[in-house]
N, C-alpha and C positions, 0 to 999 in steps of 0.2 A: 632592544629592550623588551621585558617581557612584559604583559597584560593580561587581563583577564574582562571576565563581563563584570564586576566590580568597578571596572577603570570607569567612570562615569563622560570621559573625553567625549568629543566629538569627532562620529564616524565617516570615514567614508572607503568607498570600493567600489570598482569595476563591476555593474548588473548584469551587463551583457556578458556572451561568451569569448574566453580568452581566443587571442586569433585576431587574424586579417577579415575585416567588414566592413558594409558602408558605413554602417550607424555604430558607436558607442554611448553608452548613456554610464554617466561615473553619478553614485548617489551621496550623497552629504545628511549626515543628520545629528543633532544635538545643540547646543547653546552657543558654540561659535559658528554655526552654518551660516549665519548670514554677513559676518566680519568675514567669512572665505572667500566667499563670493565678492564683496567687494573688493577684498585683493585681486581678483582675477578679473576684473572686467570694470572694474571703477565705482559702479555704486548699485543699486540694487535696485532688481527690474518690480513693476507693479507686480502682488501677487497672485500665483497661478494664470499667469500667460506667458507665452513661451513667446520668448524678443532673443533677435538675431544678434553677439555681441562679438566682440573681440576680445578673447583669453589670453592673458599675458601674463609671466611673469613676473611676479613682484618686484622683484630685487633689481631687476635691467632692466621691465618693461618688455622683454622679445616675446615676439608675438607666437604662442605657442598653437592658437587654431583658432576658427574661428566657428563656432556652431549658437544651437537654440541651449539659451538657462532657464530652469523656472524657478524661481522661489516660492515655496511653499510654507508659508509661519505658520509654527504650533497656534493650538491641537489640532488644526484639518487640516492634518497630515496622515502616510501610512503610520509613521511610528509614534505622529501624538507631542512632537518636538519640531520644532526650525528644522527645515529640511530643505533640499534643492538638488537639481537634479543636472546635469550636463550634457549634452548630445551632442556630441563631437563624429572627427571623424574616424572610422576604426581601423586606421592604421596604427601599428602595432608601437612603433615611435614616437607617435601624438598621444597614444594614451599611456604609456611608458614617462612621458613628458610633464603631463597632466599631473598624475598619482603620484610624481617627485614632487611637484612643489606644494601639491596636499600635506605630502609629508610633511615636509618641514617648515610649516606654517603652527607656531601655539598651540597647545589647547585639542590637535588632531593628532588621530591617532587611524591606523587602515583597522577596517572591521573584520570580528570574526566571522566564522562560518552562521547562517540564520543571525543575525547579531541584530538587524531592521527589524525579522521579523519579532523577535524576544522584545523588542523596547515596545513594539507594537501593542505584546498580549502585556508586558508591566505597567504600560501608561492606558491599558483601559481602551485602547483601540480595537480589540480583537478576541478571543476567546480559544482557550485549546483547543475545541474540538474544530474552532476552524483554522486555527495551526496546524491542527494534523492532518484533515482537508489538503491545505497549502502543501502539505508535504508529500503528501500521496499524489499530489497534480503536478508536484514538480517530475515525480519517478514514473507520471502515466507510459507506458510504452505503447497502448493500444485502446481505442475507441470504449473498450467498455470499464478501461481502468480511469480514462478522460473520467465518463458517465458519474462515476462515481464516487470520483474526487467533489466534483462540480456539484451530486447530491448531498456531501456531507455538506458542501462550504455554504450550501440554504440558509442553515442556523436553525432548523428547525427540531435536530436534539437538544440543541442549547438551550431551545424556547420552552420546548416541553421538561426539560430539566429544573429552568427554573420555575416554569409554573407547578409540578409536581413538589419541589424546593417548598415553596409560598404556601401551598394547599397544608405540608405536614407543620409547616410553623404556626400556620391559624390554626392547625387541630390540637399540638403540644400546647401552645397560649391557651386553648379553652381547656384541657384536662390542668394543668398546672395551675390555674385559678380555683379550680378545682378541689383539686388538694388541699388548700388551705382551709378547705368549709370540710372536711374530711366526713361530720356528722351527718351532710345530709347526703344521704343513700342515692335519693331520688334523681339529683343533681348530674350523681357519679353515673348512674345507668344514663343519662340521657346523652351526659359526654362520651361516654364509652360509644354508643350507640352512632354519634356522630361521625369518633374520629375512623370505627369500622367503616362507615361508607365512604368516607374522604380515600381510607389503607386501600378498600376493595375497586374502587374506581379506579386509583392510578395502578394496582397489581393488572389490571386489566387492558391498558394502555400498554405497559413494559414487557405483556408476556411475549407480542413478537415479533421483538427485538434479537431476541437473545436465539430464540428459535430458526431466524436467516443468518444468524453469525456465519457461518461456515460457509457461505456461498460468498460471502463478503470477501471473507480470508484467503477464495478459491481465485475470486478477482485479482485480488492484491498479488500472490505467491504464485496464479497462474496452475492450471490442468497439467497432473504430470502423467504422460504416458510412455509405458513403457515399452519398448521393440524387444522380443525375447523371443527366442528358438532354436532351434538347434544347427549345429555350422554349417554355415555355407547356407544358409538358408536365403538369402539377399537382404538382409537388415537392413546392415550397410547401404547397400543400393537403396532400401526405402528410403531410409532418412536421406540420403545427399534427395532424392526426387518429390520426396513432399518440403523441405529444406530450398528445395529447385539451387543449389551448389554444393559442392565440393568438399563436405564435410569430414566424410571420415575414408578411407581408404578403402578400396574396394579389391577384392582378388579373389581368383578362382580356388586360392589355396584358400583349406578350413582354417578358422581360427586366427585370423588377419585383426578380429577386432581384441583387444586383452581388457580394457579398461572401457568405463562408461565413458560414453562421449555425450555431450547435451547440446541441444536446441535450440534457444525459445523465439517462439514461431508465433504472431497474428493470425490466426483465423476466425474471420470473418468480425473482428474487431474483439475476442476474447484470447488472453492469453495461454499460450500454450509449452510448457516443458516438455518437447519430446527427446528421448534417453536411449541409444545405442547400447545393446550388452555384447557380452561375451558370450558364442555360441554353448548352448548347455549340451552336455555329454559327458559319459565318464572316461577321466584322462588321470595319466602320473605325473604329467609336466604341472611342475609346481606354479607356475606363472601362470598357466591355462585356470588350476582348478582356484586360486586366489580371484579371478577375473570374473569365474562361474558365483563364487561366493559374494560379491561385491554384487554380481546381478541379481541374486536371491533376496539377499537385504534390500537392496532396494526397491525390490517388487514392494515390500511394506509399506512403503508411502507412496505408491502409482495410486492414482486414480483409477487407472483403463491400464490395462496387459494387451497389445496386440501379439498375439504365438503365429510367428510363422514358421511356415512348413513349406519344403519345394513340392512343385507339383510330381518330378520325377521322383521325389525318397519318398511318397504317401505320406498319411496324418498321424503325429505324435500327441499324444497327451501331454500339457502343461504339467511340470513337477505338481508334488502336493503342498510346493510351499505356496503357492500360488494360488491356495485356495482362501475363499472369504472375496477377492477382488473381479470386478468387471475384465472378464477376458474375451475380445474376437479372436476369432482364427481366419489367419489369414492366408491364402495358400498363391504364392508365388512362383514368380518366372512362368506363367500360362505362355510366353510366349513359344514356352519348350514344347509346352505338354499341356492338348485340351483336359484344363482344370474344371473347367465351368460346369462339365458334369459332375465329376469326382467331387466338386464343393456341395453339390446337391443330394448324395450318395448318403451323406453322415461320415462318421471318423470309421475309419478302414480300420481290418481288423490288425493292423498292424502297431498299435498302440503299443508303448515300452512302458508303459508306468501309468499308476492307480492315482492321476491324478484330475486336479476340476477339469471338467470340459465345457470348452468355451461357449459363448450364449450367442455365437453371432458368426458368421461365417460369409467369407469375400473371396474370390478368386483376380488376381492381378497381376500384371507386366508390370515393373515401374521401371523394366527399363525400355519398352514399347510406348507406356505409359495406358494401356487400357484398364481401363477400372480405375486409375488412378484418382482420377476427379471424384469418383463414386465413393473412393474409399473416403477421401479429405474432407467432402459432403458430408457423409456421417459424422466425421469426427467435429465437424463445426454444429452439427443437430446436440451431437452428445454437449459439446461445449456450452452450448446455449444452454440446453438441458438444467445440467450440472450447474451453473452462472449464472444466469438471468438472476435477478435482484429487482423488485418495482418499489414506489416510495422514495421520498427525499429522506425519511427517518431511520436511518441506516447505523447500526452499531459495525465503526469502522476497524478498531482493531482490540487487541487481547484488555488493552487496558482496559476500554471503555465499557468490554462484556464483562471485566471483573467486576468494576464500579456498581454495575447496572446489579449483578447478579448478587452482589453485596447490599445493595437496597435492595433487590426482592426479598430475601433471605430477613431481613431485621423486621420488612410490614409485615411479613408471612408468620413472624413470631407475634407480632402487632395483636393480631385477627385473633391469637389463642383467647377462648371463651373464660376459661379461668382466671386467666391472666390480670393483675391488679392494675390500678390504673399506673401507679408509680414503674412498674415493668412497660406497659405501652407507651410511657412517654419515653424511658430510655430506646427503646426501640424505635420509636420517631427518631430521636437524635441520632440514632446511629445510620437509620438510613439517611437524613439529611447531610450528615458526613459524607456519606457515598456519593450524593450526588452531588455535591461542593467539590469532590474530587474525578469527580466526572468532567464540571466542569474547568475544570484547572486551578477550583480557590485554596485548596488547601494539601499537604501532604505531595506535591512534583515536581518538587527540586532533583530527583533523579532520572523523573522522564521529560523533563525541559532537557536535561545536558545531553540525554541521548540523542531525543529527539531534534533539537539544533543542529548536532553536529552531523544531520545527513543532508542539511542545507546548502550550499552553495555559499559564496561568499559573496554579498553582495544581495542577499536575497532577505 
């Protein structure tokens, strides 16, 4: 039968992950959680402590497992409603067991995808921004994506949103009282005069926010660098050895690699996209030059270009599409051919093409492995570089910089010197609009559906 988040039933689903485990924990929440519960174990433990019982069956009483329940009665709950929780055993059978006779019990119904979390932010337990927090900690894959999640879910944009919120509502209440005395002049300059310094203090708060977006984004989406040069160059060989497996194909013959191959790589707790191309050179094999073309486009969104060059064919210039981006030069297979001076020489005059020349220069084995460490060193300095982030007050993704940057934009008209009073206060409401949708009050019924459905079910 179909449902939706309309269905107002009572949820429940498997939290932990699908599979064979010591522990399962199955969650329950809404109006019949605690009638659930005493079908399954008889009657209902003291709330918020977790007592050892016996799960049975309703209908025959057979003993389906025996683990810890906690009952947790609304509202100190996650989601703000009768809840409880089951930790069972995680055999695939007992919890397979379990979630049948949830089923077909009244009034239940299995949860959607984020479906806890969503009743959490509707009944007032929680707030978007640390929704979205919750959502970037579930997808952390590495140390500094953790960081990050962890500094949204503070609440400290929340706090400053809604105290910036409060500041423009006492400044609108004092100009709008205002208005109504229209004649006296004096009144108006003294309100105008106020609500500028209230406008100019929080513009000064929000400027930088919006200013480390991009490092935030680089967290989230992860450094993309790109492997490019010309065939046969050891690409290949780099990425399976800073990769440390068996990635992409490796051969002596040119042109092994035809399509992007990708990465993504932890170093040193920042994430990393590193991308395999297609060796560049001019060819008539239509599959080659389709491969060369997919690598050129792509260079557009690299952060970092590393060009490699063998140390036996000498140093090529990077195309000129590749100008505007951070490129090394890397110069490869030293294990052939002492490189280490030739990297010290400058780019030999053997250069094919008018294009950028790189700002950074390595000589390496990756398949000896020297310089290897050296090279992976840099790229987790660059990493850092590039990502680092301080502060718990973090504009975490596109939404939350549009929000922000739509209330600078309305105080920023605020502050016009000619500007009437009846114009500054619509410009107060418009920014407080902004930041009501910043914080999840009004206008995100489209970024609620998205943002749920990258939940887990059960979460």
């Amino acid at each position: 039968m179909a449902y939706g988040l309309d269905d107002r039933r009572t949820i429940f689903a498997l939290a932990t992950g699908i599979g064979k485990s010591a522990i399962a924990v199955i969650r329950i929440s809404g109006p019949n959680s605690g009638r659930a519960v005493e079908s399954l174990i008889g009657r209902l433990p003291a709330p918020r402590r977790a007592v050892l019982r016996t799960i049975a069956e309703p209908s025959t009483q057979n003993i389906l497992d025996r683990g810890l329940v906690l009952w947790l009665p609304g509202p100190d709950s996650f989601t703000g409603e009768d809840s409880a929780e089951l930790h069972v055993h995680g055999a695939r059978g007992v919890v397979a067991a379990i979630l049948r006779v949830l089923g077909e019990l009244e009034g239940l119904r299995p949860a959607l995808a984020g479906e806890f979390a969503r009743r959490s932010l509707e009944n007032g337990k929680s707030n978007l921004i640390a929704v979205e927090a919750l959502g970037d900690l579930i997808e952390a894959e590495t140390e500094q994506q953790r960081r990050m999640a962890m500094a949204q879910a503070s609440g400290d944009l929340h706090l400053a949103a809604e105290q910036w919120r409060n500041s423009l509502i006492d400044a609108l209440a004092t100009i709008e009282s205002e208005l109504d005395f229209s004649d006296e002049s004096e009144a108006h300059r003294a309100s105008h005069h106020e609500s500028k310094a209230i406008i100019t203090d929080i513009l000064t708060t929000m400027a930088p926010l919006t200013v480390g977006n991009a490092r935030v984004e680089r967290i989230r989406e992860g450094l993309t660098v790109l492997i490019a040069g010309p065939p046969n160059a050891g690409k290949s060989t780099l990425l399976n050895a800073i990769a440390r497996r068996d990635v992409a194909i490796v051969s002596e013959r040119a042109g092994t690699t035809r399509d992007l191959i990708e990465v993504k790589l932890d170093l040193a707790g920042f994430p990393v996209n590193l991308i395999d191309t297609a060796g560049i050179q001019a060819t008539d094999d239509p599959v080659e030059q389709e491969g060369i073309r997919r690598a050129l486009r792509k260079s557009a969104d690299a952060d970092l270009i590393l060009w490699l060059t063998s140390a036996e064919d000498g140093s090529f210039l990077p195309p000129k599409e590749f100008a505007g981006r951070p490129i090394w030069h890397i110069i490869t297979k030293l294990d052939r051919h002492d490189a280490e001076e030739q990297s010290a020489a400058g780019d030999a005059e053997a250069d094919l093409t008018d294009g950028p020349r790189p700002t950074c220069k390595l000589a390496i084995s990756a398949r000896t492995g020297k310089n290897l460490e050296k090279l992976i060193g840099r790229l987790e300095n660059h990493a850092s570089e590039t990502m680092s982030v301080e502060g718990s007050m973090l504009v975490a993704n596109e939404r939350q910089r549009f929000a922000i940057v739509m209330a600078q934009e309305a105080l920023s008209a605020g502050l016009d010197e000619n500007a009437p009073l009846e114009v500054v206060a619509d410009e107060l409401r418009r920014a407080c609009f902004a930041l009501e949708s910043l914080m999840g009050k009004v206008g995100v019924e489209d970024v609620l559906d998205r943002l749920f459905s990258r939940f887990c079910i059960g979460k």
